[in-house]
Structures are given as structure tokens and as C-alpha cells.
N, C-alpha and C positions, 0 to 999 in steps of 0.2 A: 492574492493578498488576503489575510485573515482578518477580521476584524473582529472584535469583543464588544459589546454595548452595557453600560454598568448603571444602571437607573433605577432606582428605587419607583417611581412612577411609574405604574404596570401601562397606562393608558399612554406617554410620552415614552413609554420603554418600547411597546409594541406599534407605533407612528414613526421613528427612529429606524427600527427594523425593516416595518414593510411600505411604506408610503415611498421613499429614497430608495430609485435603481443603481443600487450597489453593483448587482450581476454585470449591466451593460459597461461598468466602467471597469470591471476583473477585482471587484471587492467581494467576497467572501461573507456573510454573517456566521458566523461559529458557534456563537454562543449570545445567551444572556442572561444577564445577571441583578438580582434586587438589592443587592449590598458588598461591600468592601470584602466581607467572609467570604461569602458564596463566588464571586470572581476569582480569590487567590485558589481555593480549589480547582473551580474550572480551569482555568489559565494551565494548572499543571498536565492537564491531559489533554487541552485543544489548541496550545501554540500559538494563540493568534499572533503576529505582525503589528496591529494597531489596535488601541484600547480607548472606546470612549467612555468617558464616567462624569457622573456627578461629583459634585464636592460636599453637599451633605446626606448624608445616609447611615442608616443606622448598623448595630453591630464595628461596624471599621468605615469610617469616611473615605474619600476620596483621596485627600493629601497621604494617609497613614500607607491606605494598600498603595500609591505612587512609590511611597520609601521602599518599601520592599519588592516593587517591581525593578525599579533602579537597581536595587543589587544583585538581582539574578541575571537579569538579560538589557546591557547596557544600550543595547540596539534598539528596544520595543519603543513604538513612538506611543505616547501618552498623549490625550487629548482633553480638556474638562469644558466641558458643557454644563455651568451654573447660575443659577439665580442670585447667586452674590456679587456685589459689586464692588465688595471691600476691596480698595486698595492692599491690603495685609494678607489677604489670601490669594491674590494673583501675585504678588511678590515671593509668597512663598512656594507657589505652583512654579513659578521662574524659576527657584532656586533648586528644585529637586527636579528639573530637566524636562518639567512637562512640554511639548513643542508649541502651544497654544490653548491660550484660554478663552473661551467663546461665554456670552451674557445669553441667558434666555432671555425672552424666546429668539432664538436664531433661526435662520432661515432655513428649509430643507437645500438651497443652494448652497448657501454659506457653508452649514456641516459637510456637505458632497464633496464642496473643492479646500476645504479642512485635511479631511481624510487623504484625497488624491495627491495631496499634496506631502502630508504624511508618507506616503508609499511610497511615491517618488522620490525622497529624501531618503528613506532607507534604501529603496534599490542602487542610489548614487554611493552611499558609503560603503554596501555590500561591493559595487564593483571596486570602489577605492580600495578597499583592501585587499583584492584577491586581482591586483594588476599584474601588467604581461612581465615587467622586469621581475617580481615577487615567483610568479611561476616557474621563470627561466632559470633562475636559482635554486629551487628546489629541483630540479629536472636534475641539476649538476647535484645535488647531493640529499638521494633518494634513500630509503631505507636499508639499514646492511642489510645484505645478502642474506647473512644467515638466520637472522628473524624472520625474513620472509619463505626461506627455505624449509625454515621449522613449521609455519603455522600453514602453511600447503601438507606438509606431511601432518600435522594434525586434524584438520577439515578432510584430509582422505583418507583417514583410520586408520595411517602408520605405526603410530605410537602403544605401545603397552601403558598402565598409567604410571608403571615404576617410570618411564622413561620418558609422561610427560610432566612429570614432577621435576625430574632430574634437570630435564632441557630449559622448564623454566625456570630453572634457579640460578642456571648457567648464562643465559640472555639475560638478564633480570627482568624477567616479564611478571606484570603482575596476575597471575592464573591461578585462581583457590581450587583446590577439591571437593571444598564444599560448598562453593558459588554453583547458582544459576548460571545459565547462558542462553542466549538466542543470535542467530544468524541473518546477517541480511548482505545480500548480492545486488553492486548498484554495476551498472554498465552506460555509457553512452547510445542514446537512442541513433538509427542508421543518419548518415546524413542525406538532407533532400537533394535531389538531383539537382535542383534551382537554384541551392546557394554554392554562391559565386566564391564566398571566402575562405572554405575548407575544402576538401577533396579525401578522397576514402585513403590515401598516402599519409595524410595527417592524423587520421584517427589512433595511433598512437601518443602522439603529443597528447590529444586530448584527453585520451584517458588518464594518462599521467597529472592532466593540471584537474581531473575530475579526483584522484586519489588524492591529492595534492590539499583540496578545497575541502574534503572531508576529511579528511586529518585535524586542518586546521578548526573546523566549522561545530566538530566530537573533541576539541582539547580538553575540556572543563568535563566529560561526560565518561565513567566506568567503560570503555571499551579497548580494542584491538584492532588494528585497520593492517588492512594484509593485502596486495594485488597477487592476481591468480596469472597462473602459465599465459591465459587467451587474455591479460591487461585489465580486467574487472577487478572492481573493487571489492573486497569483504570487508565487514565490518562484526565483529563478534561481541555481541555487547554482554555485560556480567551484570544482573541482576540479584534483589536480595532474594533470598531463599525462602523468607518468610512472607513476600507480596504475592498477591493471588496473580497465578500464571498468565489468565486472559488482561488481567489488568495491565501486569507489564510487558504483554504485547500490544496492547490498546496504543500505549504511552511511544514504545518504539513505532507503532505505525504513525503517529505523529511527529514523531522527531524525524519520521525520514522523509515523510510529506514536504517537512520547512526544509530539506538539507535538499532535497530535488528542486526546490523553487529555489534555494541559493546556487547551485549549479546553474540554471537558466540561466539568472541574474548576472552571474559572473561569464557566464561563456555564448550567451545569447542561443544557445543549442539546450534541447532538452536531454535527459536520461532518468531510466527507470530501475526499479528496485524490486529485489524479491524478498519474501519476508518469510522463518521460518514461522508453521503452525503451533510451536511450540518451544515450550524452555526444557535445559535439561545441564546433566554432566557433562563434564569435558571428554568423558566417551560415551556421550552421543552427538560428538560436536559432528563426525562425519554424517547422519542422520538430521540434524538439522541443515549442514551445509547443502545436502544432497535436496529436502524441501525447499530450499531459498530457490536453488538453482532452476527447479522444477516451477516455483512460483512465476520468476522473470519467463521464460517461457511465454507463459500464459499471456505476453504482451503483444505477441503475433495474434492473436485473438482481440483481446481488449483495448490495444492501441499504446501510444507510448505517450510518457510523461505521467508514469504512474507508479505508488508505490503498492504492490499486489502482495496480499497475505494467502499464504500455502494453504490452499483446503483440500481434505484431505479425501480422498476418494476409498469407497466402500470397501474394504479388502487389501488394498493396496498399503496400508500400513506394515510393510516387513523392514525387517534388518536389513539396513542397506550398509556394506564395507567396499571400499575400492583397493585391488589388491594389483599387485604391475605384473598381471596376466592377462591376454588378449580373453578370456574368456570371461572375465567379475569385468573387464572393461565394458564389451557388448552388452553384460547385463545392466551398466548403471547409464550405459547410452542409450537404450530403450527406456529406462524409465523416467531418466530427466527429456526426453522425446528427443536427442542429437541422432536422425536421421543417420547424417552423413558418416559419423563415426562409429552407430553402428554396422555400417553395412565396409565399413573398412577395418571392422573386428574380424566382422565374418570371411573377408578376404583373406585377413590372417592368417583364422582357424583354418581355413581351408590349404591355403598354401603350406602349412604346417602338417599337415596329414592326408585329408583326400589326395591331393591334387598328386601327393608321391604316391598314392594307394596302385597296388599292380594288379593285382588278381582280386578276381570274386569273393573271397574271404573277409580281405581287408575293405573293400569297398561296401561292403556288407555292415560292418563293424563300425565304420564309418557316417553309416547315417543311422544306426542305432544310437551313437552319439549325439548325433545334431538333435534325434529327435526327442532324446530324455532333456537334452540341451533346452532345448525349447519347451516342451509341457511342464517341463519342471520351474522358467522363468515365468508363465504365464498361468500355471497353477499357485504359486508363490505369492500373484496378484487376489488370490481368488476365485479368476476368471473360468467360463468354460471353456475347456480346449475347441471343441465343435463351434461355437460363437464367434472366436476371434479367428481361426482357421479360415471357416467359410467354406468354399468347394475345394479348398486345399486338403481338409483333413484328412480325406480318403488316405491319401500319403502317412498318416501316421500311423497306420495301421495296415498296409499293404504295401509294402516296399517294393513289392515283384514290379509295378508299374511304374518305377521309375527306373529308367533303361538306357540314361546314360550319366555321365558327372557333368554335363551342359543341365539337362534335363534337373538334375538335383540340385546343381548351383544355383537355376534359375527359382524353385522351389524353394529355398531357402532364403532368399531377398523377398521374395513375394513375401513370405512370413513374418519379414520384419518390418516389413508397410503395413502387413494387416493390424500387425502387434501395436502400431504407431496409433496407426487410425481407429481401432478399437477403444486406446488410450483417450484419446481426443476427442469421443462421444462419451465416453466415464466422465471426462471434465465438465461436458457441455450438460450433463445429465445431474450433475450437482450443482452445478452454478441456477439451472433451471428448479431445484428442491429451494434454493437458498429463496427466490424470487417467490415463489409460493408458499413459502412463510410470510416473506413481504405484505402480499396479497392479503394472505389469512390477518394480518396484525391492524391493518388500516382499517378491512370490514368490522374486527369484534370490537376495535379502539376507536372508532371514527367519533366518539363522542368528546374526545382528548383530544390535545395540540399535538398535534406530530411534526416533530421534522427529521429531515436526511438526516443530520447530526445523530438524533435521537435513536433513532434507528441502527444506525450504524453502531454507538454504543453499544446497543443489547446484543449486537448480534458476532462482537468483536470483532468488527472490519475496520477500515479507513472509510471515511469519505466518501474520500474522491473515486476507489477500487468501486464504492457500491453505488456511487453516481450512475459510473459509468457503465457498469453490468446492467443494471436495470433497465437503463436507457437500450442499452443493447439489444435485452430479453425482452422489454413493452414496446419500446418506440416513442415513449414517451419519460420527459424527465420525471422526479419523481417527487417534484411540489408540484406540476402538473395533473398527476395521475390524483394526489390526496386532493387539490381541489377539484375535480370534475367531481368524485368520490364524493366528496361533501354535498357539495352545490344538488345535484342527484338525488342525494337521501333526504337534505331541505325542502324541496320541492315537494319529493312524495310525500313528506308528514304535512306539509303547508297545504295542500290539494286532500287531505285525507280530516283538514276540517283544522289540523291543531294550530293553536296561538304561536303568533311567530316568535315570541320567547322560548316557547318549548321547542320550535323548531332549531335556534341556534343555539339554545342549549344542548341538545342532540346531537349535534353536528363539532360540537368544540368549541362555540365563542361564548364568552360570559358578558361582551359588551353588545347588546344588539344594538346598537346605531350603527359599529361598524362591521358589524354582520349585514345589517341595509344595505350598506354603502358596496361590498362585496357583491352580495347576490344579484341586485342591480346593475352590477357591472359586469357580472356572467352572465345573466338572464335577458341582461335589457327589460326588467320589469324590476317593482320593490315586492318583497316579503305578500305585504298587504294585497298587491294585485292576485296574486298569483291564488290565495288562499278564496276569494272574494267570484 
């Protein structure tokens, strides 16, 4: 659950924040804010769930920005934490749906079970609304056919654009030519073997009340909701043309963050999301669907209960089209990494031609195929053919050594596991560039506040995606790793002679009291010992 903090007191804004274990109870800090302005911006890019504010502050009070959070997201619980006692202002806080008004000073307890209670309020009305009879009625009257029939053949590069103009005129869908677009793929996570109340028989239903929940959950929001052949859901969102690209995929990875915690909420089951790396026309929606697809993926890796954004690996940037031939099939099943389907492409191709192959000629002719077949998918990457091959490659350049069609068949699956596994160290090998920017940003910034948020921002991620990567790549979370990092660098200036103001100046704190109080608490020693 998200939480906002809105306090013009920098010294009760950052006590609010870090004093109160939010973490331990699944509270969220997202953001903070010194005034009524500054929060309505934030608010639009980090989603929180709950919002604590002051009621006087400058620029926009507390009551002003309430009215206008009310009319956007009727669900967000409002909280105000003030030093007024006026009767007139808690009446009016009542009246514009704030859930509670707390008097300073309040206790760090009292605000804890404020919020928790807050949370818990919204997750009862999120399930209230998305109940089992509500489902069961959508299940009976699911999207036409033919909308969904159309926007699969659009996500697979069917369409000419004369003909996806035409299609949506005919559906009345609303699909610009000169709209934006970005892609995202949500799917139900597997179910655990442990729970008792689902079984791998139902994961249809489910995916159904999961398209069902995001439908309803994106009403109010520019997109298209489409389920796919395998029950996944699409969601194609239409962006302006004129917002900077990273921005409004900033904005989508947060909208899909809050739409995967509304799934949990409603289905006590989690599911994850793939995010394309970019916006574009409606022919390159097949190019983006093909990144989402690839992004989800990456959750066999990273784990599930995540919305993951497409990064894009060195080379591997080509045209991708899906055409309903066993051969653009195998190639878009090696690069979104389905194993299984590529290697029952290659069945195909095989049964199609080797397998009736008679004479030396044709057999011949045969694996001149498979083999431009393949250099040509894996030179398309970028890749070197010798690199991903391995001791295979002998084969692409000496055919005489392969001396039967057992012998070739088996060569040819071999290739598409190396093809796989060579893919899945390109990932692993970006993900690890991405961290060593990390690294680089904390050592030359360590003088600034940093946080995950913050981070994440710059670097146009989610989150929670680059929570959980880092933790993966250090072993360590990564307000962990910035405070050792600090605590570290304190020492060494404090031990090298310098006043312990310069030292937390240095290091990021402007209030040294509770820079004391910190280092103390890492060190088991004060500033002053340590320097002395």
C-alpha cells in the first residue's frame, strides 16, 4: 500500500517518514511533499493509496488539494494531521470525505494505526466491488468476439493501416493514427502448490475475473483491453503525442503497479505485467506487443507480483512481424524466449520438408536451409554466430559431418537451447550495466537524499521492478546498501579530523542531531566519539 506524506515541516516531514516502520506493516512511503502544489504533481506519477497532509501550507492548503483529490480518485483515503483545533476545519475536512482528522502532536502509534486502518478500509471496498456474483456475470457476457479477434490480429501485425482504420471504424473503436500507444501484458502468477482453494483447472476462470478487474479498474483511463489466444490480458494504452515518451511510460508503470495490487486485493492471488520499452504507431503495436510479451518473461527470473518494463538488449532491437507461417513463428518464439514453441516450430519445418527429403540432393538442400535459417535469426540479433553456436558451429560450415537426419534433427534443437540460453545472459548482462549505474550514482551523489523512488525515476523504471533487481544483483535492499554507503563515508571524513557537521553534510543530512542519532545507531558510537 502507497503512502504520500504532505507537510510543509521539513524536520516533522522527515520523523513522519523514517521514525514509523511503515515497511513492517506492507506501508509503502512513495513520496514527499512540502505543499498542496508540489503533492497534486507528485500524486500524478506515484499513485499512492493513502495521503497524509497538513491542513495549513503554503502555495495550496490541505482542504484545497482534498477537493481535488476527491474528484479524481474517489477511492484514495485522505488523512490530515493538524495543529488546528478549529471546530470549522474539521467539519469541513468531514465534508470533503477526508477519513480522519488527527491534532498534533499525535503519536507515532496513533498515525501507524490511522494509516493501517486507512488500508484496510480501501482493500474492503476494492474487494466489495469486484465480488464473486459481479464476476460470474461478466464471465456470461464477455467482450464480442469480433473486437477481440480484431485487436489479436492487430498486436500480430495483420493489419495494413488502410485496414486498421477501416476495422476501427467498423467496431467503433476508438484508435487515432496519430495517437501514441504502449503495450502492457498482465497474466496471472502460477498457482502455489499449497493453496487449497484454486487448482491449475481454474486458472481460466481466473484469468477471466483478472481481464474482468482490469477492464473495470482502466474505465476512466485512454486504453483497450483485449485477452490473448493463451487467456492474458492486453492492455494498449493511447497516450498524447506531445508527452515525453519516458514520461508516459513512467506514468503507465505506476498505473500497472496500483492495477496488480488491485488484482491481489480482489482475488487474494497475485499476477504480473510486462511493459513495452516504448511508445509508438499503431504499426508498431505488433513491436511493442512482442516487448511486453518478452518483458513478462523476465518474471521467471525476477519473481512474480511485478510490473516489469522491456529493456532492451544491445542489437536485438529488429523488426519484429508475426506471420501464420511455421517459420516468422519459430522466429518470434525464440525471441520472446517460448522454448517449447519453438522447438514445435521446428518439428513442423521439419516434417514439412526434411523428414520427406529422399536422396542426397534434397537432404542436402535441406540443411543449407535450416542453416541460413538460423545465422540469419541470430545475426538479426546482432549476435556472433560462433558465440551462441558453441561447439556446434563446426556444423555450419561442414555439413559432410552430419551423417544422418537423427543426427541433424538433434543439431538443430541443440541450437535452439543455445539460441535461448545465449538470450538469457544478454538479459542478465543488462540488468547487471543497469546496477552499475546504480553503484556509480550513490558514490558521485552520496552527498544528496537519495531514495529507491528517486532512483527509479531517473532511470525510467518502476519501483518495485528495480527493488527487486538490485536486491537480486547486491543481496542487499537498496536503502540498505545507501546507508552502509553513507555511514562508511561519515566515518572516514570524521576519523580524517573533520567536524561532524561537515561530515553529515557530506554524506546528505542538513539536520545533524539526527544524523547523531543515525550514526549512533549504526556505529554504536556518536559522531563525536569516533572523530576524538
Amino acid at each position: 500500500m502507497n503512502l504520500l506524506i504532505v507537510e510543509d515541516e521539513i524536520r516533522l516531514r522527515n520523523a513522519l517518514a523514517n521514525n514509523i516502520p511503515w515497511d513492517k506493516h506492507g506501508i509503502e512511503v512513495v513520496g514527499q511533499a512540502g505543499n498542496g502544489a508540489e503533492a497534486l504533481r507528485m500524486i500524478d506519477r506515484k499513485k499512492p493509496d493513502i495521503i497524509l497532509l497538513d491542513v495549513q501550507m503554503p502555495e495550496m492548503d490541505g482542504l484545497t488539494l482534498s477537493r481535488h483529490l476527491r474528484q479524481a480518485d474517489p477511492l484514495l483515503k485522505i488523512i490530515v494531521l493538524s495543529g488546528h483545533d478549529d471546530f470549522s476545519y474539521a467539519q469541513e475536512a468531514l465534508g470533503l470525505g477526508i477519513m480522519k482528522y488527527l491534532l498534533k502532536p499525535a503519536g507515532d502509534e496513533e498515525i501507524l494505526g490511522t494509516v493501517l486502518e486507512a488500508a484496510e478500509k480501501l482493500r474492503s471496498e476494492l474487494e466489495q466491488r469486484h465480488n464473486e456474483d459481479e464476476l460470474k456475470m461478466k464471465w456470461q457476457l464477455h467482450l464480442p468476439h469480433l473486437v477481440n479477434e480484431f485487436v489479436q490480429g492487430l498486436l500480430n501485425g495483420k493489419y495494413e493501416n488502410w485496414e486498421i482504420s477501416q476495422k476501427s471504424k467498423d467496431l467503433h473503436l476508438d484508435l487515432h493514427e496519430d495517437a501514441a500507444y504502449a503495450v502492457t501484458i498482465v497474466d496471472m502468477d502460477p498457482i502455489s502448490e499449497s493453496d487449497n482453494r484454486f487448482s491449475r483447472k481454474d486458472m481460466s476462470l481466473l484469468q477471466f475475473s483478472l481481464s474482468s478487474i482490469v477492464k473495470e479498474t482502466l474505465a476512466s483511463i485512454r486504453c483497450l483491453v483485449s485477452t490473448t489466444y493463451t487467456g492474458c490480458t492486453v492492455i494498449i494504452f493511447q497516450v498524447n503525442r506531445e508527452e515525453e515518451p519516458q514520461l508516459a511510460l513512467q506514468k503507465i508503470n505506476a498505473l500497472t503497479e496500483k492495477l496488480l495490487f488491485t488484482v491481489k486485493s480482489c482475488l487474494k492471488l497475485s499476477a504480473s505485467a510486462g511493459i513495452s520499452g516504448m511508445t509508438g504507431s499503431l504499426a508498431d503495436m505488433n513491436k511493442l506487443y512482442v516487448q511486453a510479451v518478452r518483458a513478462l518473461q523476465d518474471r521467471i527470473v525476477l519473481g512474480h507480483d511485478l510490473a516489469i518494463p522491456y529493456r532492451a538488449e544491445q542489437g536485438s532491437d529488429s523488426e519484429l512481424t508475426f506471420q501464420p507461417n511455421h517459420e516468422k513463428t519459430l522466429e518470434i518464439a525464440l525471441e520472446t524466449g517460448d522454448g517449447d514453441t519453438a522447438l514445435d516450430m521446428l518439428t513442423a519445418l521439419w516434417n514439412g520438408g526434411m523428414a520427406k527429403a529422399e536422396s542426397v540432393d534434397e537432404i542436402r538442400e535441406h540443411i543449407l536451409y535450416f542453416t541460413y535459417l538460423f545465422v540469419g535469426m541470430i545475426q538479426k540479433q546482432g549476435w556472433p554466430v560462433r558465440e551462441v553456436a558453441g561447439e556446434d558451429y563446426v556444423y555450419f560450415h561442414n555439413h559432410s559431418e552430419l551423417a544422418s537426419k537423427e543426427q541433424i534433427f538433434f543439431w538443430l534443437q541443440r541450437m535452439i537451447k543455445a539460441y535461448l540460453a545465449y538470450a538469457g545472459q544478454r538479459r542478465k548482462s543488462t540488468s547487471h550495466g543497469m546496477i552499475k549505474t546504480i553503484l556509480s550514482l550513490v558514490e558521485n551523489e552520496i552527498d544528496q537524499e537519495m531514495t529507491l523512488h528517486a532512483v527509479a525515476d531517473r532511470m525510467y523504471v518502476n519501483s518495485s521492478y528495480l527493488s527487486r533487481l538490485f536486491k537480486q544483483e547486491t543481496g542487499k535492499a537498496f536503502s540498505t546498501y545507501v546507508m552502509e554507503r553513507k555511514m562508511e563515508r561519515a566515518k572516514a571524513i570524521l576519523q580524517e579530523g573533520s567536524r561532524v557537521y561537515d561530515a553529515a553534510s557530506a554524506v546528505g543530512y542538513r539536520d545533524v542531531s539526527y544524523f547523531t542519532r543515525v550514526f549512533r545507531k549504526y556505529w554504536g558510537v556518536t559522531p563525536g566519539e569516533i572523530r576524538n
